[in-house]
C-alpha positions as CSV (number, residue, x, y, z in Angstrom):
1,X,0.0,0.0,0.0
2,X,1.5,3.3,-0.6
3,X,0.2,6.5,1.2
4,X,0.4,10.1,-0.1
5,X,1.1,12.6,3.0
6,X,-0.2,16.6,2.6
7,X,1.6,19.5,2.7
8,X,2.0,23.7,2.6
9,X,4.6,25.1,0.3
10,X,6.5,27.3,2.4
11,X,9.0,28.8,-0.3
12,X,10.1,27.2,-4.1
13,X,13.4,27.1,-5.8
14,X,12.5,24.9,-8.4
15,X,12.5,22.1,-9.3
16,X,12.2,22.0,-5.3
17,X,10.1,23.5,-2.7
18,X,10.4,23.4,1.3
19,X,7.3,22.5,2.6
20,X,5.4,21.8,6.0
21,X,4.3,18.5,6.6
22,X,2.5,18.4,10.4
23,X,5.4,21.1,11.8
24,X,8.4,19.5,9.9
25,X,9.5,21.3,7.0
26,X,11.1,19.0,4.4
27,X,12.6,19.5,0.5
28,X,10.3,18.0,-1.8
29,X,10.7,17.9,-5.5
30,X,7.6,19.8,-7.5
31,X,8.6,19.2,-11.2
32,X,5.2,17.2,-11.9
33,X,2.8,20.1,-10.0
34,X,1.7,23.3,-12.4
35,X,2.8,26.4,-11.1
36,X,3.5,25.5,-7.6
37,X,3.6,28.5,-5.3
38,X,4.0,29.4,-1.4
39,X,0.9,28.3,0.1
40,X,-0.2,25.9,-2.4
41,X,-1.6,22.7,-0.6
42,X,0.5,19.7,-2.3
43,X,0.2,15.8,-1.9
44,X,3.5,14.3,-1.7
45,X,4.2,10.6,-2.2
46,X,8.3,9.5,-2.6
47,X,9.7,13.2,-1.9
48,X,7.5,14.1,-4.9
49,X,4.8,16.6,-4.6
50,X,2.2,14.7,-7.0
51,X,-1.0,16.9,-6.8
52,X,-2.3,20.5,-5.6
53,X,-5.1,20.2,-3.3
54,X,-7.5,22.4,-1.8
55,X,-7.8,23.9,1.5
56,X,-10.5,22.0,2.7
57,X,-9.4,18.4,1.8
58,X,-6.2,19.2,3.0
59,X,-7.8,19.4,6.3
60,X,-10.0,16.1,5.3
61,X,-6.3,14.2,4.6
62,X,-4.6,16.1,8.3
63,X,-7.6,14.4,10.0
64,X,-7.4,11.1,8.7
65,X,-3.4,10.6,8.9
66,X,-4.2,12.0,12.7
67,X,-6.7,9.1,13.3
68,X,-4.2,6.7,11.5
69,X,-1.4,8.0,14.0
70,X,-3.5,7.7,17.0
71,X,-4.7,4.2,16.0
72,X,-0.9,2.9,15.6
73,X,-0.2,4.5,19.1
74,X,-3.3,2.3,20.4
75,X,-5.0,4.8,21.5
């Protein structure tokens, strides 16, 4: 199974960008999203950003990977 984890751009120097993944900021590379941007919501599977996203299922994604997290902590 593979899983995509979301993300904020916080600045781009392409063909990378430094984003925010749950407070850890990381280098991914965003050569296969359009235009990405500071601020952009990205999915990023393998170090590659593979998909913009919007706001709102950003937020969906957060929620699930924090119910996922929770679940592998048994709690």
């Amino acid at each position: 199974m593979c899983l995509g984890i979301c993300g904020r751009i916080n600045s781009v120097n392409l063909p990378f960008a430094s984003i925010d993944i749950k407070g850890i900021e990381t280098i991914v590379n965003v050569e296969l999203v359009n235009n990405p941007a500071k601020g952009d919501y990205i999915l990023v599977h393998a170090g590659f950003a593979i998909e913009k996203i919007d706001e709102e299922y950003f937020h969906y994604l957060d929620g699930v990977l924090e119910e996922m997290l929770k679940e592998d902590d048994g709690h």
